[in-house]
N, C-alpha and C positions, 0 to 999 in steps of 0.2 A: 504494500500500500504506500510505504515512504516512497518508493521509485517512483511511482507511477505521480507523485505528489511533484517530486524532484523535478519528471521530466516535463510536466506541465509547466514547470516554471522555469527551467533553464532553457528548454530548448526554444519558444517562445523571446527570450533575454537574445540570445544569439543569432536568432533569427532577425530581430530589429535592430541590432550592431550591423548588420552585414546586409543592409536596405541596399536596393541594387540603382542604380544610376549614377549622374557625372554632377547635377547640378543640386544644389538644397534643396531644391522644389521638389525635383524626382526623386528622390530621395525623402523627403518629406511623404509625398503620396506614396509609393511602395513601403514604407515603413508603418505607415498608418493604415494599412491596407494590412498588414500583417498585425499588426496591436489589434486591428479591430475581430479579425480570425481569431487570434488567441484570447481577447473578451470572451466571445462569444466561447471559446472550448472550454474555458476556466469558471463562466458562467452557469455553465451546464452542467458538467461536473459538481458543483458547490450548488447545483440546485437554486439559484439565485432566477430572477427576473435577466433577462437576456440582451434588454437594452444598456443600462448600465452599465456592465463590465465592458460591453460592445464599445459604450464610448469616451469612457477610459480609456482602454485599450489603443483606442485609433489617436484620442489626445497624446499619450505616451511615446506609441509609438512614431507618430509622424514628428515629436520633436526630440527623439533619441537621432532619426534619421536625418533631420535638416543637422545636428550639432555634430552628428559624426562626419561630415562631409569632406572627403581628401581635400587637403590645397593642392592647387597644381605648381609644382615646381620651376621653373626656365632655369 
C-alpha cells in the first residue's frame, strides 16, 4: 500500500520536472496538463471530489513547468 502511495506521488513530481517544450509557455501548458492528470489520479484514489485536486494539480503543475525552463546558452 506505501508503494503504490509513493508512486502516486513521485512519479507524478517527475513527470512535471520534465514538462516537455522550449519556451515557458509550452512548458507551462504541458506541465499543467500533467498536474491536472495526476489531480485527477490522486483525487480518485483519496476518494475526494474530482475537480479540486484537478485544479490544483494543473495550478502546480503549469508553474513547476514555466520555473523549470532551460536558459538557452550562446
Amino acid at each position: 500500500m506505501n508503494t503504490k502511495i509513493a508512486s502516486v506521488l513521485l512519479i507524478p513530481l517527475a513527470l512535471s520536472v520534465s514538462a516537455c517544450g522550449d519556451t515557458w509557455g509550452e512548458r507551462a501548458v504541458t506541465g499543467g496538463g500533467i498536474g491536472a492528470g495526476t489531480g485527477l489520479a490522486v483525487g480518485a484514489l483519496a476518494g475526494w471530489p474530482l475537480v479540486g485536486p484537478a485544479l490544483v494539480g494543473a495550478a502546480l503543475g503549469a508553474g513547476i513547468g514555466a520555473a523549470t525552463t532551460p536558459e538557452k546558452g550562446n
